[in-house]
N, C-alpha and C positions, 0 to 999 in steps of 0.2 A: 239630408243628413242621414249618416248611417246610424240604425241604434235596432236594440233586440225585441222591443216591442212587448218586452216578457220583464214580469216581477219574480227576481228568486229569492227566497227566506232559505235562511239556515235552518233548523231546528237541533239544539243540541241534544247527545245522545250518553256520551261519558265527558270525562273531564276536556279529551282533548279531540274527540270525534262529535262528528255534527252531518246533519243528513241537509244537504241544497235539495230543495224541489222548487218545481216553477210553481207558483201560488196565484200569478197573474196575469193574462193575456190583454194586449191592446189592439181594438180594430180602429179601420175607419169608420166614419160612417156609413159605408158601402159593403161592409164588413167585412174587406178583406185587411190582412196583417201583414205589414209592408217592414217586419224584419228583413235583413239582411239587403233591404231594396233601398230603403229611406224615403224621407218624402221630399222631393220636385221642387224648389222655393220656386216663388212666385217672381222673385227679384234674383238676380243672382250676382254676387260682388265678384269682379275680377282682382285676386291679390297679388299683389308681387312677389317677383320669388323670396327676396328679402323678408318679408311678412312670411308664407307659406312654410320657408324654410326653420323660422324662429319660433322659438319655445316660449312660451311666459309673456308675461306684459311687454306692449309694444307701443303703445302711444303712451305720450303724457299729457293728453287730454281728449277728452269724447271728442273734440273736431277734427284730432289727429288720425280715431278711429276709422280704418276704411267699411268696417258697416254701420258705421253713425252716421259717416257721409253722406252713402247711399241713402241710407234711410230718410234723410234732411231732403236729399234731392227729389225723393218719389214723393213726399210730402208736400215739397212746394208744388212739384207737378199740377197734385191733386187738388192742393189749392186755387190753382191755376185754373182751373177746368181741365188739363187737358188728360186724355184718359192713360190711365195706368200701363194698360197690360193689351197685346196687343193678339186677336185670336191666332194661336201659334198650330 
């Protein structure tokens, strides 16, 4: 998923001016900062365009969800024994 990896705070300055400055940096454990790259899921849901294309709520129920699905099926997998993830 994409995200900024960065915490910004306001701080106000008059009534309607305000200064953003980045206040917070996030690494991995490896220390590198994976803004603007995201991080890799381990599982990855394929969505329909129907899904992809739509805005807001989309199931009416967690079973409906297509990453609850998923989630259910990696789970049983693992219940299973059989292994997760496969060296890619």
């Amino acid at each position: 998923t994409y995200g900024k990896w960065s915490v910004q705070s306001i701080f106000p300055i008059q009534r309607s001016v305000g200064l953003r400055l980045t206040t917070a940096k996030f690494y991995s454990p490896a220390g590198k900062t994976l803004g603007k790259i995201g991080v890799k899921p381990d599982v990855e849901v394929e969505l329909p365009d129907h899904v992809v294309l739509h805005r807001g709520p989309m199931a009416n129920s967690l079973e409906d969800d297509p990453d609850v699905r998923k989630a259910l099926d990696v789970a049983r997998e693992q219940a299973a024994g059989r292994p997760l993830f496969s060296n890619r």
